[in-house]
C-alpha positions as CSV (number, residue, x, y, z in Angstrom):
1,X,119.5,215.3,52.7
2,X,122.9,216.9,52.7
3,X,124.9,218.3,50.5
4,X,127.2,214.6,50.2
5,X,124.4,212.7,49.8
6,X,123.1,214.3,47.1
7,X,126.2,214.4,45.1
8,X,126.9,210.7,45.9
9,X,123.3,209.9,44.8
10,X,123.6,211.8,41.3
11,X,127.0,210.0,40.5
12,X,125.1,206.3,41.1
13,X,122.6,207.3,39.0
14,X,124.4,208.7,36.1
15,X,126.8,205.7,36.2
16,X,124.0,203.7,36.5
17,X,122.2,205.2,34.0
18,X,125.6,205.0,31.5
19,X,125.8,201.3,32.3
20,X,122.7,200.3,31.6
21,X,123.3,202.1,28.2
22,X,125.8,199.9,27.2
23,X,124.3,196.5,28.5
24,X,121.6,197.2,25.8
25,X,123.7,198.5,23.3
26,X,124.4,197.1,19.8
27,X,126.5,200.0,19.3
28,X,129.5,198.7,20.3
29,X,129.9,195.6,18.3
30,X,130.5,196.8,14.7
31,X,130.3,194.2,11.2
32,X,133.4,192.4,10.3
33,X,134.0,191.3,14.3
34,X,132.6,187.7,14.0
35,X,135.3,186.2,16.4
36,X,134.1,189.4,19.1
37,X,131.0,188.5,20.2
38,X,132.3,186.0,22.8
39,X,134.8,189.0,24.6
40,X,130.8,190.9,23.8
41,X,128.7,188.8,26.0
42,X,131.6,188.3,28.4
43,X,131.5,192.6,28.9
44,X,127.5,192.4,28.8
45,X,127.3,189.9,31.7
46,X,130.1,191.9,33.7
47,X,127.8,195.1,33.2
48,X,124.8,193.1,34.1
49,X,126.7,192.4,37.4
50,X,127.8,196.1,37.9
51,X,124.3,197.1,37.5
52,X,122.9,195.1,40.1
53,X,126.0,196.2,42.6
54,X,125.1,199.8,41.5
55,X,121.3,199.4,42.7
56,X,122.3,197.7,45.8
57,X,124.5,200.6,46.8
58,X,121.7,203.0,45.4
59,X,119.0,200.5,47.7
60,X,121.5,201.0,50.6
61,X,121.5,204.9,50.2
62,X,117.8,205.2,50.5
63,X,117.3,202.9,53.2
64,X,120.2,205.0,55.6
65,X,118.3,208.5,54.8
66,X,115.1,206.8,55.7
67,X,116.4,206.1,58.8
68,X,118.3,209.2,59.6
């Protein structure tokens, strides 16, 4: 594995790591916010989605070095 590769693969996985933090998260939504939680599940579905485009690329990555 180069040098590229291994940088590339250590950013998908600390941003995939990050975003998977904040799907499951109650964190975020603090008391007093009852009119939030629809903008809440709205972000938690668009994280959900950016997760799964995150292990596709990360699926992609290990399939090109297993052919190379």
């Amino acid at each position: 594995m180069n040098d590229k590769t291994q940088l590339s693969l250590i950013l998908l996985l600390i941003s995939l790591a990050i975003s998977i933090y904040f799907c499951f998260s109650e964190g975020l939504l603090r008391g007093g916010y009852e009119l939030a939680v629809d903008g809440f599940v709205v972000a938690r579905a668009l994280m959900i989605i950016y997760t799964l485009h995150l292990l596709g690329k990360l699926g992609d990555i290990i399939i090109n070095n297993k052919k190379n």
